[in-house]
N, CA, C and O of each residue as an XYZ file, in Angstrom:
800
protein
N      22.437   -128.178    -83.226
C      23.354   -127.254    -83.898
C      23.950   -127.887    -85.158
O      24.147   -129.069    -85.441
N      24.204   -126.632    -85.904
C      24.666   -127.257    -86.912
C      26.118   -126.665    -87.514
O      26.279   -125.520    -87.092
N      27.330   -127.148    -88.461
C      28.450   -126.792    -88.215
C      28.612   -126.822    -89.769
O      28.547   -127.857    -90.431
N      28.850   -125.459    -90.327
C      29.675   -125.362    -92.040
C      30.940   -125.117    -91.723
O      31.572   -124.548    -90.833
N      31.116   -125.662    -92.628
C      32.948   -125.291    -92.967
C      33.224   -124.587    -94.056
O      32.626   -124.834    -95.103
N      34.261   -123.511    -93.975
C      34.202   -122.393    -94.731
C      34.742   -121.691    -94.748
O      34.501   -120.998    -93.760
N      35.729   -121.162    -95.515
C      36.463   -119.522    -95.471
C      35.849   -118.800    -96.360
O      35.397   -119.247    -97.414
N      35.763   -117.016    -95.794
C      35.388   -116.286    -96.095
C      35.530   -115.822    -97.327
O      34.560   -115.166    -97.707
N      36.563   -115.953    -98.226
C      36.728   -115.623    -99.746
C      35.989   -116.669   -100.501
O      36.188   -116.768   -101.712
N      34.913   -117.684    -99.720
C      34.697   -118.556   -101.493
C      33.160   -117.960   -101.278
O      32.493   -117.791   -100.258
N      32.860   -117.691   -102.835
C      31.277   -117.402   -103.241
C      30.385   -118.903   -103.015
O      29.186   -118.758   -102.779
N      30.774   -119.931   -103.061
C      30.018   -120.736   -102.584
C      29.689   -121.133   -101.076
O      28.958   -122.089   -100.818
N      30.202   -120.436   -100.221
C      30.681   -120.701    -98.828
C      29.055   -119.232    -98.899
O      27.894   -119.341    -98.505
N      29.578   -118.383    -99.385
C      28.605   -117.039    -98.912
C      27.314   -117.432    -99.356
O      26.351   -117.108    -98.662
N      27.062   -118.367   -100.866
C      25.242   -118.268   -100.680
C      24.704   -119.453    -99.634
O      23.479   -119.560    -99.569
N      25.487   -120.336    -98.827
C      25.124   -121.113    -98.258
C      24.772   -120.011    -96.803
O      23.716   -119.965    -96.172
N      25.819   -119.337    -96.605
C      25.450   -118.454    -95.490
C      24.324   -117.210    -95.608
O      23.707   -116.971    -94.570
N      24.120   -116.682    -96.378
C      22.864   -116.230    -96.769
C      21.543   -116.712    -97.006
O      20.593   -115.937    -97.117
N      21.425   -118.040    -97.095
C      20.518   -119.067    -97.514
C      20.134   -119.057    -96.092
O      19.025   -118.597    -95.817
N      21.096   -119.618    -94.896
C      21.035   -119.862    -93.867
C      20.226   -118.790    -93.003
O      19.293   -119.201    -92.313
N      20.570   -117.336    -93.016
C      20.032   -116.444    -92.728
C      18.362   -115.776    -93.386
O      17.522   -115.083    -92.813
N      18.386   -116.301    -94.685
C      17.559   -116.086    -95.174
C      16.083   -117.130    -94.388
O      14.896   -116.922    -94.135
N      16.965   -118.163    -94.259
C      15.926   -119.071    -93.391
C      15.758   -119.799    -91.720
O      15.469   -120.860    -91.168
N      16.263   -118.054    -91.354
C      16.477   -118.366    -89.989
C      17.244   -118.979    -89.125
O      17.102   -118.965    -87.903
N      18.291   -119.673    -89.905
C      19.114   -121.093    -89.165
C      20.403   -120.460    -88.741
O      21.308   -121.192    -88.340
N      20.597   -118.880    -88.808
C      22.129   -118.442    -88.652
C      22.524   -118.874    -87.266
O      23.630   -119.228    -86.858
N      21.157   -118.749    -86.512
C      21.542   -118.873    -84.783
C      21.921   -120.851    -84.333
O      22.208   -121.322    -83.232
N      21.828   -121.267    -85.114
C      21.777   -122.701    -85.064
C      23.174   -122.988    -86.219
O      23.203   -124.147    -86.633
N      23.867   -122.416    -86.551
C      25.003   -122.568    -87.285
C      26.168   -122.295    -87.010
O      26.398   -121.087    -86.971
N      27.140   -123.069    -86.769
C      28.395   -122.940    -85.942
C      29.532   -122.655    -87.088
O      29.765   -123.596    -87.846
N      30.381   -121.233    -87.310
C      30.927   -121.458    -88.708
C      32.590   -122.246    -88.260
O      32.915   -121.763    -87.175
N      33.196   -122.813    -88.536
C      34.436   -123.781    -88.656
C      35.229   -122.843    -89.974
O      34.605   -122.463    -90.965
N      36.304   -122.648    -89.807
C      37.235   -121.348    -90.939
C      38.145   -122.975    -91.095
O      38.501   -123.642    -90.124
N      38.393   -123.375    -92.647
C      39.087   -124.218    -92.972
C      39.559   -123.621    -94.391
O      39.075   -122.718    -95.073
N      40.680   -124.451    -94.589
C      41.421   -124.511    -95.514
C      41.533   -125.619    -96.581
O      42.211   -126.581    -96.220
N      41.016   -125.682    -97.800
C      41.016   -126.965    -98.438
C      42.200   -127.237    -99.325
O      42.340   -128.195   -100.085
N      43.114   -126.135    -99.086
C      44.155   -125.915    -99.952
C      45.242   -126.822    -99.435
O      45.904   -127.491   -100.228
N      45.487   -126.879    -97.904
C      46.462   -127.394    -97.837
C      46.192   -128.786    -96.539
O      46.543   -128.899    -95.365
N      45.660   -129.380    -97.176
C      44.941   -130.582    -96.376
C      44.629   -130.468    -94.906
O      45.272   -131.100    -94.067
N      43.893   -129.866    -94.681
C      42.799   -129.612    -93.907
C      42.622   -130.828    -92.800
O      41.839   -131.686    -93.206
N      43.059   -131.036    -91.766
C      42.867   -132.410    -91.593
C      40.965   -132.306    -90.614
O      40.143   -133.151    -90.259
N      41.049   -130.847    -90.546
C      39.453   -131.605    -89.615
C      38.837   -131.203    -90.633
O      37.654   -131.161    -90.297
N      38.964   -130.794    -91.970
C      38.048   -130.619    -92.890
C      38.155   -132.044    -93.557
O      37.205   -132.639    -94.065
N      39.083   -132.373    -93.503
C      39.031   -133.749    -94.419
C      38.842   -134.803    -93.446
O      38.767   -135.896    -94.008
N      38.706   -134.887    -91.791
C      37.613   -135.655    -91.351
C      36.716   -135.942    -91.598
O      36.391   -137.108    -91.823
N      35.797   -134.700    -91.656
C      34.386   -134.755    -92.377
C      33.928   -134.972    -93.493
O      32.805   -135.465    -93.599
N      34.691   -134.654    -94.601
C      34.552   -135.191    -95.960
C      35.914   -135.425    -97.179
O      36.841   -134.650    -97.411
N      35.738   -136.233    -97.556
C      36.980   -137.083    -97.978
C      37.362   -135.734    -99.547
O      38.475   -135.572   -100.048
N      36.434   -135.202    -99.849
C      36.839   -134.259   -101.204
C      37.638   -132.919   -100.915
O      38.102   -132.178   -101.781
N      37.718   -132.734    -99.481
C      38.748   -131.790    -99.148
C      37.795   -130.263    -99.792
O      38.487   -129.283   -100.068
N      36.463   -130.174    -99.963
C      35.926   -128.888   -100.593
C      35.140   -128.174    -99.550
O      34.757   -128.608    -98.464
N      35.016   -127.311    -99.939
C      34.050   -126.329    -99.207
C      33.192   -125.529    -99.704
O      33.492   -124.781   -100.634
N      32.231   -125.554    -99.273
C      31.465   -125.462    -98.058
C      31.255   -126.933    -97.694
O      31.032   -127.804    -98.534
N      31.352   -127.162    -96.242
C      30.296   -128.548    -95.786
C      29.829   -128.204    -94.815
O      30.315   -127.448    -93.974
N      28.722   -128.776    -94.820
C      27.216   -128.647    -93.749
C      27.848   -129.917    -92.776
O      28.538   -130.764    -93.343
N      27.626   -130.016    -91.466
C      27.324   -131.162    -90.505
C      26.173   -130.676    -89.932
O      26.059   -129.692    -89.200
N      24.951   -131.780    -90.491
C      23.822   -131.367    -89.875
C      24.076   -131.858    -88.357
O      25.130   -132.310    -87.910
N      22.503   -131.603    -87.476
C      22.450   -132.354    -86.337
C      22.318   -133.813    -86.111
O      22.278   -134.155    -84.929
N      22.259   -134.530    -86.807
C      22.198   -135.761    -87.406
C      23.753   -136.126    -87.281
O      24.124   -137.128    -86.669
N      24.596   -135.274    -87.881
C      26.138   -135.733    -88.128
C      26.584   -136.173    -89.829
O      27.614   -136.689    -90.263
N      25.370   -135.735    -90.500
C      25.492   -136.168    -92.195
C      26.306   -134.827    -92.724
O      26.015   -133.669    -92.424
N      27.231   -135.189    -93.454
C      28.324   -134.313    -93.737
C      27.553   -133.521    -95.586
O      27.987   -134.140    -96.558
N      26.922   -132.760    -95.813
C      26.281   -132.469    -97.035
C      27.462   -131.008    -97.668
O      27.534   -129.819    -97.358
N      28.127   -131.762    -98.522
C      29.094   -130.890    -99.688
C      28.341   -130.334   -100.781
O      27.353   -130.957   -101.171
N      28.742   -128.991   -101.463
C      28.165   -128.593   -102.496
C      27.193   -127.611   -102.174
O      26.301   -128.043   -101.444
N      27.081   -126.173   -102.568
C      26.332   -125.222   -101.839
C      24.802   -125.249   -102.017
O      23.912   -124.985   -101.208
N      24.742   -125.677   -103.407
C      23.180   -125.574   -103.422
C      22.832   -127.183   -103.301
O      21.749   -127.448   -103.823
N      23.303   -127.958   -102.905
C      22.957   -128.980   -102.103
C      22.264   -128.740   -101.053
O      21.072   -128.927   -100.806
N      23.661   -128.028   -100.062
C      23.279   -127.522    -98.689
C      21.959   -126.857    -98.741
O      21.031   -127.190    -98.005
N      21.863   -125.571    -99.936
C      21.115   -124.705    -99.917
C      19.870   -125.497    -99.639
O      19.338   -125.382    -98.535
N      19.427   -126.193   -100.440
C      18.472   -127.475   -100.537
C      17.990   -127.895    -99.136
O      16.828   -127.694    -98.786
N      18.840   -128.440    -98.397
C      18.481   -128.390    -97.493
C      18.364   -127.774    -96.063
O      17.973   -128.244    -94.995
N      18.734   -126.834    -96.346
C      18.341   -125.215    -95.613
C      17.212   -124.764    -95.808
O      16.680   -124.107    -94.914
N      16.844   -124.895    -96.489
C      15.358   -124.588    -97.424
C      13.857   -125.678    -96.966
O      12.676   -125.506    -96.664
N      14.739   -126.731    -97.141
C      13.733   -128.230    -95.988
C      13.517   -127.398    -95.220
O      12.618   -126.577    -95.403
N      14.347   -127.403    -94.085
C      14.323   -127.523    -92.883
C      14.145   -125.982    -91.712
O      13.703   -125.953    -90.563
N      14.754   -124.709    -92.681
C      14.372   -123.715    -92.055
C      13.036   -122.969    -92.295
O      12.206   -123.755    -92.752
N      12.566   -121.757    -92.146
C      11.077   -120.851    -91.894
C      11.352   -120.285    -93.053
O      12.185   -120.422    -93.948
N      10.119   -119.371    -92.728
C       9.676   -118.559    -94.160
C      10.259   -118.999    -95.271
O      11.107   -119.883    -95.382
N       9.380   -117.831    -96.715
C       9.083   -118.534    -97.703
C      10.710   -118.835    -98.442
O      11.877   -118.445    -98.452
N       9.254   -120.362    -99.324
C      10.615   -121.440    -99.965
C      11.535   -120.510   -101.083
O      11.063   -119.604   -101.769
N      12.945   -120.959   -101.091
C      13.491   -119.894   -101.481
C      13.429   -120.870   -103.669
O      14.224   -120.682   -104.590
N      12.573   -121.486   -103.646
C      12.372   -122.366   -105.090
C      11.012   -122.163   -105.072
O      10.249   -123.121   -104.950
N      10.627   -121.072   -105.175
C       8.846   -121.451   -105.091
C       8.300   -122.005   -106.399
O       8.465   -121.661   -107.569
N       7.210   -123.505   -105.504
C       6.499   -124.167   -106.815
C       6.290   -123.703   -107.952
O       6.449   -124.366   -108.977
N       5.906   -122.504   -107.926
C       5.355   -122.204   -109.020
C       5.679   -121.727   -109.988
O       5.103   -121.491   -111.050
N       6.929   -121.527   -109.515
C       8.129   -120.729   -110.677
C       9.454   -121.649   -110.787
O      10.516   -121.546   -111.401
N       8.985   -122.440   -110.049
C      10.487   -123.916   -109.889
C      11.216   -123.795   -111.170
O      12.443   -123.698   -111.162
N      10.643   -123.795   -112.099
C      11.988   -124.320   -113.407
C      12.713   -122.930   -113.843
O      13.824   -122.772   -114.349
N      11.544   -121.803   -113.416
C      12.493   -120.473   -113.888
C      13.896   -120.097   -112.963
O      14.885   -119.417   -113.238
N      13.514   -120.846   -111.770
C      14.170   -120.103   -110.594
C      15.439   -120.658   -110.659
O      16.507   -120.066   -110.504
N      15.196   -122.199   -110.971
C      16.369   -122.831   -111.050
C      17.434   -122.762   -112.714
O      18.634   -122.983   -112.881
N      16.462   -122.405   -113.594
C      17.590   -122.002   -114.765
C      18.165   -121.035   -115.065
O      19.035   -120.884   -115.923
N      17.289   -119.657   -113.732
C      18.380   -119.093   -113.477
C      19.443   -119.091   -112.881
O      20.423   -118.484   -113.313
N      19.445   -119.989   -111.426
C      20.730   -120.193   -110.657
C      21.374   -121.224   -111.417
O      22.346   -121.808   -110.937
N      20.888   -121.533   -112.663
C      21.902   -122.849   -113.285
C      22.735   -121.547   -113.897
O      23.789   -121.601   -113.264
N      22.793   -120.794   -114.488
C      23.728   -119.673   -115.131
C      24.387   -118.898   -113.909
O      25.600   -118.729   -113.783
N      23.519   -118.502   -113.125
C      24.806   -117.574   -112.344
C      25.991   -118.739   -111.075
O      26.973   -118.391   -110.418
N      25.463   -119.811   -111.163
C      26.337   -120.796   -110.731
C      27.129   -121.566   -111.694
O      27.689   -122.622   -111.401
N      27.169   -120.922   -113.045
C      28.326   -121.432   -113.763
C      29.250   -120.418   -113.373
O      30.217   -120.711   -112.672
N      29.038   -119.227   -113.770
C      29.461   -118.203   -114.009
C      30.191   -117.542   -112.373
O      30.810   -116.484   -112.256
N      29.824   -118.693   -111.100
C      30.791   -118.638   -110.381
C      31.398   -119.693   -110.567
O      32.553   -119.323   -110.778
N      31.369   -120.776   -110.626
C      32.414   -121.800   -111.057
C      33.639   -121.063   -112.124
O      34.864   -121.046   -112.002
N      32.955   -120.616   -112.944
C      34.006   -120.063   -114.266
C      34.635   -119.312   -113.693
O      35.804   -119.681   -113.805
N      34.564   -118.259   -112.999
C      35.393   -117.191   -112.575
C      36.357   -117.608   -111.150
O      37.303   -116.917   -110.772
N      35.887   -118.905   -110.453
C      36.541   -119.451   -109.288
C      37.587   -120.158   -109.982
O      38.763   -119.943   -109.688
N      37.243   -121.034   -110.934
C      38.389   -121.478   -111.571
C      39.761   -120.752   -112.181
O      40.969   -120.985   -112.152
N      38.677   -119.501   -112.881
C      40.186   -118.384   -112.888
C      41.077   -117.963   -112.150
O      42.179   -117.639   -112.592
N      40.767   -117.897   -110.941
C      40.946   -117.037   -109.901
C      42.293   -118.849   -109.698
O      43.483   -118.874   -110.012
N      41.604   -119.824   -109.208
C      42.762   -120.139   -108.943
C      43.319   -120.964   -109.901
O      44.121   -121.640   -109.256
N      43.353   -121.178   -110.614
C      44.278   -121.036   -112.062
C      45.611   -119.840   -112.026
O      46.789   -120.169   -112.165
N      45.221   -118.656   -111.847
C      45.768   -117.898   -111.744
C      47.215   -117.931   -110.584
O      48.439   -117.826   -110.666
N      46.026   -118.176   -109.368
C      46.828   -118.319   -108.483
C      48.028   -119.389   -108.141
O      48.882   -119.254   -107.266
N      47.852   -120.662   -109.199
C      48.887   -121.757   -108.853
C      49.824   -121.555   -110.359
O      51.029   -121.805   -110.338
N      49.166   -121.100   -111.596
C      50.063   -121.197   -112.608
C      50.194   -119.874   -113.384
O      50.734   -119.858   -114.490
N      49.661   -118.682   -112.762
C      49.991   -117.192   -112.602
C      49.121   -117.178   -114.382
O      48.413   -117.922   -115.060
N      49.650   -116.052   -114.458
C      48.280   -115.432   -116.064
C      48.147   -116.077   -116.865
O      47.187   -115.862   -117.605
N      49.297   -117.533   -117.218
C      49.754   -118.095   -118.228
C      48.399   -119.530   -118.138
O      47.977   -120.278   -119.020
N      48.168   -119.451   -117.136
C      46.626   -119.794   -116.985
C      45.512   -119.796   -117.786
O      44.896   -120.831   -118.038
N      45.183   -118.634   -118.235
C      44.079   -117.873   -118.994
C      44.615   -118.218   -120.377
O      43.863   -117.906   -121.299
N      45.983   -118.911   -120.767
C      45.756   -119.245   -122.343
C      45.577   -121.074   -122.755
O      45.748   -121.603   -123.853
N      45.224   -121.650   -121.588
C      44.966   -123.049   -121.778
C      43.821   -123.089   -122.031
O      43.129   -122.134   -121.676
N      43.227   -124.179   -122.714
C      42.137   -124.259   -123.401
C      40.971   -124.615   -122.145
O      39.870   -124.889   -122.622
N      41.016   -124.643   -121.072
C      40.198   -125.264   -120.218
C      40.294   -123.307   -120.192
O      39.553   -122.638   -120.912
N      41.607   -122.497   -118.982
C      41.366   -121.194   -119.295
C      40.658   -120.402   -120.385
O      40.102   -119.361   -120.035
N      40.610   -120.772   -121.686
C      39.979   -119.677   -122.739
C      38.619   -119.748   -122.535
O      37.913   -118.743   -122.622
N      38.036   -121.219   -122.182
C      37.095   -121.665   -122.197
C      36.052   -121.095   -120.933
O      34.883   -120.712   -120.982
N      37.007   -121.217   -119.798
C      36.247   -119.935   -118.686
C      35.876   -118.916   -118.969
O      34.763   -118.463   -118.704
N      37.038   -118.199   -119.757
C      36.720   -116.447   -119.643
C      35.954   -116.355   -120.523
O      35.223   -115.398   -120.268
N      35.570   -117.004   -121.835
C      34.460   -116.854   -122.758
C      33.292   -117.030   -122.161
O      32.381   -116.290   -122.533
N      33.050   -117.890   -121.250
C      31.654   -118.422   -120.548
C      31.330   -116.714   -119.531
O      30.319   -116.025   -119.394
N      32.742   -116.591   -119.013
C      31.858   -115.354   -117.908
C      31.789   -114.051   -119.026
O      31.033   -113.151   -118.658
N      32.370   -113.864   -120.136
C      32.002   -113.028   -120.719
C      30.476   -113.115   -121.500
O      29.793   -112.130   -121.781
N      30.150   -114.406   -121.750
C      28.583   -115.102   -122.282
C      27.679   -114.441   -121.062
O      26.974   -113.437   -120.970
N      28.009   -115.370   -120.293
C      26.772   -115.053   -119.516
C      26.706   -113.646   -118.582
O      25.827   -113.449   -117.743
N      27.920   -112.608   -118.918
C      27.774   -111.321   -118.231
C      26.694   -110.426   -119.212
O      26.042   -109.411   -118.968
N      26.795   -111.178   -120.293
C      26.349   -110.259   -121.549
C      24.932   -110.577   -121.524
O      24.163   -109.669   -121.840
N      24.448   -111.718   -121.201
C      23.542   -112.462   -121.583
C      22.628   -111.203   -119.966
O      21.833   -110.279   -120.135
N      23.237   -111.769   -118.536
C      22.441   -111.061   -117.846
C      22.236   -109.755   -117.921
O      21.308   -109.291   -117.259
N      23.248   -108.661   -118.936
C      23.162   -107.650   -118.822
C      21.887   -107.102   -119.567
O      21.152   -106.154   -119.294
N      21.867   -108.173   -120.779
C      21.168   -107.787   -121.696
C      19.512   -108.073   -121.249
O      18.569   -107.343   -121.554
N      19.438   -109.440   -120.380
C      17.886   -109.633   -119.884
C      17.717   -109.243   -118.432
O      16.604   -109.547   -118.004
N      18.699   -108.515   -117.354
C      18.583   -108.019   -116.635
C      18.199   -109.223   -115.906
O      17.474   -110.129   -116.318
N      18.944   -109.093   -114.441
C      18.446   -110.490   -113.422
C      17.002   -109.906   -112.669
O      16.579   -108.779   -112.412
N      16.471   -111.356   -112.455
C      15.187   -110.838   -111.407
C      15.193   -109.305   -110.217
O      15.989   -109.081   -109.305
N      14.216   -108.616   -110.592
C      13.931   -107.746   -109.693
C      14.078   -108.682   -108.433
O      13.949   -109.857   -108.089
N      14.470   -107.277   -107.898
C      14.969   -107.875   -106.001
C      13.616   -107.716   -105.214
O      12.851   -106.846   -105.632
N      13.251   -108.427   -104.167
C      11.904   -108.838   -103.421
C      12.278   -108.524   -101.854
O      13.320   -108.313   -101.232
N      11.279   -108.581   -101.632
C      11.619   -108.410    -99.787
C      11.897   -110.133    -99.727
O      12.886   -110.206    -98.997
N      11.672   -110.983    -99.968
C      12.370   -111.795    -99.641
C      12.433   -112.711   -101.006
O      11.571   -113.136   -101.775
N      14.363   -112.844   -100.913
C      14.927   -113.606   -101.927
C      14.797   -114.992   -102.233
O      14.502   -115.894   -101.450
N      15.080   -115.080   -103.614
C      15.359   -116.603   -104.130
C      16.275   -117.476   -104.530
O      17.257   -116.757   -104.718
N      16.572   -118.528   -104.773
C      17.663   -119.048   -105.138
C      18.676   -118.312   -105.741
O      19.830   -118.085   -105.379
N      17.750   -117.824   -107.183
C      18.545   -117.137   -108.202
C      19.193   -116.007   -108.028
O      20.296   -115.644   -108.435
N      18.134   -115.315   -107.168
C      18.913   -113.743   -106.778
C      19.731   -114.057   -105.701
O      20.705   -113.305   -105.736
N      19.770   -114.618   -105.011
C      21.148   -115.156   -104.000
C      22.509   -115.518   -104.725
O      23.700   -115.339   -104.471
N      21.680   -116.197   -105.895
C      23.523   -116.965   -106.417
C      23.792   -115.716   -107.287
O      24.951   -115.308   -107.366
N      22.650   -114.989   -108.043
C      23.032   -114.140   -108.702
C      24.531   -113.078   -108.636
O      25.541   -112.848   -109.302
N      23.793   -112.607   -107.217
C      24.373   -111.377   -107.159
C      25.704   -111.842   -105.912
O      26.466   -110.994   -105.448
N      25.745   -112.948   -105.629
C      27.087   -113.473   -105.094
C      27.976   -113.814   -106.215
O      29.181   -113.687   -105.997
N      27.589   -114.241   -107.416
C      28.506   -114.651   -108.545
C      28.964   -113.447   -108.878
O      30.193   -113.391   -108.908
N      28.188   -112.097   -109.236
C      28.379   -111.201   -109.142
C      29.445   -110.337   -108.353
O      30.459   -109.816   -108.818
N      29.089   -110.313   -107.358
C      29.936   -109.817   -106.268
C      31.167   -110.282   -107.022
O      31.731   -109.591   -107.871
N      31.608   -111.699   -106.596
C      32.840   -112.719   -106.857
C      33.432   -112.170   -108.190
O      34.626   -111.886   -108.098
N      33.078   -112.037   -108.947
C      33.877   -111.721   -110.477
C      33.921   -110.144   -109.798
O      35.061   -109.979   -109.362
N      33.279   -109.221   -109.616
C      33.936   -107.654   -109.101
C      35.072   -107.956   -108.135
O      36.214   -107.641   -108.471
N      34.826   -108.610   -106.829
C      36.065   -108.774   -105.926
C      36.859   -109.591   -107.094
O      37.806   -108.938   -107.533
N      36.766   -110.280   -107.418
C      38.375   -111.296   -108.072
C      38.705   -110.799   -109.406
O      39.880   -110.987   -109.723
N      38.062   -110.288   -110.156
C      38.486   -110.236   -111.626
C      37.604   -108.625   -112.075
O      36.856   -108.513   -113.047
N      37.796   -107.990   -111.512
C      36.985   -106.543   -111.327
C      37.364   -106.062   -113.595
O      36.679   -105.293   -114.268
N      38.531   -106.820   -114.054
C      39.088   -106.082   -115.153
C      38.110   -106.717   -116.401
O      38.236   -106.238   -117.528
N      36.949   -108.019   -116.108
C      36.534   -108.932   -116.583
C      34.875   -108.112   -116.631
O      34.111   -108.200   -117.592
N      34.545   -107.215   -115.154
C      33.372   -106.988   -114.899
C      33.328   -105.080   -114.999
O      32.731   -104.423   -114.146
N      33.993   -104.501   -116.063
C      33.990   -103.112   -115.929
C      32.245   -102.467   -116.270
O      31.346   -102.818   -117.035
N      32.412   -101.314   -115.189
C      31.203   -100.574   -114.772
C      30.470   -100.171   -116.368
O      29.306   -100.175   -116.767
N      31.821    -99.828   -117.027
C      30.677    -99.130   -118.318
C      30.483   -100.437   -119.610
O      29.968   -100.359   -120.725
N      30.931   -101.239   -119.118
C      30.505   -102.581   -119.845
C      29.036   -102.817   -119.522
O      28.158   -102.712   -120.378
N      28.804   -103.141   -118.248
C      27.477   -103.583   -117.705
C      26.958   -102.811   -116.728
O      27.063   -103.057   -115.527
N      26.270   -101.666   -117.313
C      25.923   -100.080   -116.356
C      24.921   -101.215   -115.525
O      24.953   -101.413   -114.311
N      23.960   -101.951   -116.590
C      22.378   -102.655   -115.492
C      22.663   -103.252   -114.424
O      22.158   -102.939   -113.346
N      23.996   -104.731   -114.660
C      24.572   -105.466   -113.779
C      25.343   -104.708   -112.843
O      25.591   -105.434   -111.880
N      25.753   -103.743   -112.726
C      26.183   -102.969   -111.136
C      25.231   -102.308   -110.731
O      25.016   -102.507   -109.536
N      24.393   -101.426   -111.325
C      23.255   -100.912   -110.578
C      22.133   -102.036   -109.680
O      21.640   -101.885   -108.562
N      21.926   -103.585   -111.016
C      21.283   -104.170   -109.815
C      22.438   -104.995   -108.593
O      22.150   -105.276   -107.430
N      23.486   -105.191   -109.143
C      24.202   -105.744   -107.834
C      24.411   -104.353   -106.450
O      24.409   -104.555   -105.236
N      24.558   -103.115   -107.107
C      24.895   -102.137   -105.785
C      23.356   -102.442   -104.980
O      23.355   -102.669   -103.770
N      22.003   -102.419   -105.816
C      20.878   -102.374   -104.736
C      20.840   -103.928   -104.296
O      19.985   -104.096   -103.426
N      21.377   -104.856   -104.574
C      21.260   -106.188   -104.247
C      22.432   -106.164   -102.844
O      22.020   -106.853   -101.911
N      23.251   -105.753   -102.688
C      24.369   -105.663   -101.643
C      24.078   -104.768   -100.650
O      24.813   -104.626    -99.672
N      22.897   -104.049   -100.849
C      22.408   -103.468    -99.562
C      21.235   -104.133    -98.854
O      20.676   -103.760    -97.822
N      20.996   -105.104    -99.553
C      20.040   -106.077    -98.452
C      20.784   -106.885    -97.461
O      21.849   -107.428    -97.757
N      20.305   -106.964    -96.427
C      20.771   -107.188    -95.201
C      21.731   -108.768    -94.967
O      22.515   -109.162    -94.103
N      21.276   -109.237    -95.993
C      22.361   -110.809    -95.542
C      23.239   -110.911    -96.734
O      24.083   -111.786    -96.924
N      23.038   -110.230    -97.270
C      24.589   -109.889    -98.487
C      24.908   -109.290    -98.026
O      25.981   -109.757    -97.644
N      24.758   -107.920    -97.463
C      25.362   -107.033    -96.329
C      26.307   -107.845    -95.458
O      27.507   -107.744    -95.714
N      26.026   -108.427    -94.729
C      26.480   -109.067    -93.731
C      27.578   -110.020    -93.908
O      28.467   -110.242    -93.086
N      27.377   -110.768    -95.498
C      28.499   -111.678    -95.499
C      29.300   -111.275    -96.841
O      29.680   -112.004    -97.757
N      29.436   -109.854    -96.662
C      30.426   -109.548    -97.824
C      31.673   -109.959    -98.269
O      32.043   -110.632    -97.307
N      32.427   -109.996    -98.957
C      33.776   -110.706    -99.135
C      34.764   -110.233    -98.194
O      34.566   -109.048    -97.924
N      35.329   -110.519    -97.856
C      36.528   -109.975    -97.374
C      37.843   -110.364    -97.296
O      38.679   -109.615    -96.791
């Protein structure tokens, strides 16, 4: 068995759990609900950075960082690799953009939350909201990978980064801004393991 640590509001917590499902391992995954906010003490047993998501494999190796984990979810569980050879560098320069673009918008979110709106005018703040406005524009304009019967890196982080800026910053991600980017996130959220680990 294996044990993540995780609360339900972080987008990096959800593509690790979709990854997981995607590769069979949900039944072999024990979820642990932690808090990294306010020192965590059995989260910070396991790893000294106080972050989340963390994997404890069966081994007992504590693996931080989602597409770390993802990485090795991908080793170790069935069906197909969610990086396939043959498209390796596309797959991954796409999840290099929609995994900024949750970083950027996670940072807002709690920015917000410890130093309220006044947040969004520090230069580290300006510097976020320009990036998720870049790269909202950028995917709107080249449209993310068509969706597959079975997903990939990119469309996993995609449409969870996605998700994450609609749940947290919905005023950042308006419908008639990016008609393409909600039409493909509404058909991307009806597949069954985004289904399942929606925000809440």
């Amino acid at each position: 068995m294996m044990q993540l640590f995780l609360n339900t509001t972080s987008p990096f917590a959800r593509v690790v759990r979709v990854v997981a499902l995607e590769k069979g391992l949900a039944d072999q995954l024990t979820l642990v609900s932690a808090d990294p906010w306010n020192h965590d003490p059995a989260l910070l047993a396991v790893h000294p950075q106080l972050r989340i998501p963390v994997l404890i494999t069966p081994e007992g190796s504590a693996i931080a960082e989602s597409l770390l984990i993802a990485q090795y979810l991908d080793m170790v569980g069935t069906g197909p690799a969610l990086v396939p050879a043959a498209h390796a560098a596309a797959v991954l320069a796409r999840t290099s953009v929609a995994y900024g673009l949750m970083e950027a918008a996670f940072h807002v979110v709690i920015g917000r939350k410890y130093e309220g709106m006044q947040a969004d005018t520090s230069v580290m703040g300006q510097r976020r909201l320009t990036s998720i406005g870049r790269v909202l524009q950028q995917l709107e304009s080249a449209s993310p990978t068509p969706l597959a019967d079975h997903a990939t890196l990119d469309t996993i982080t995609t449409a969870v980064a996605l998700d994450y800026v609609r749940f947290r910053l919905p005023a950042l991600f308006a419908t008639q801004a990016y008609p393409q980017l909600h039409q493909w996130l509404n058909q991307a959220q009806q597949q069954p393991h985004l289904a399942h680990t929606r925000f809440a």
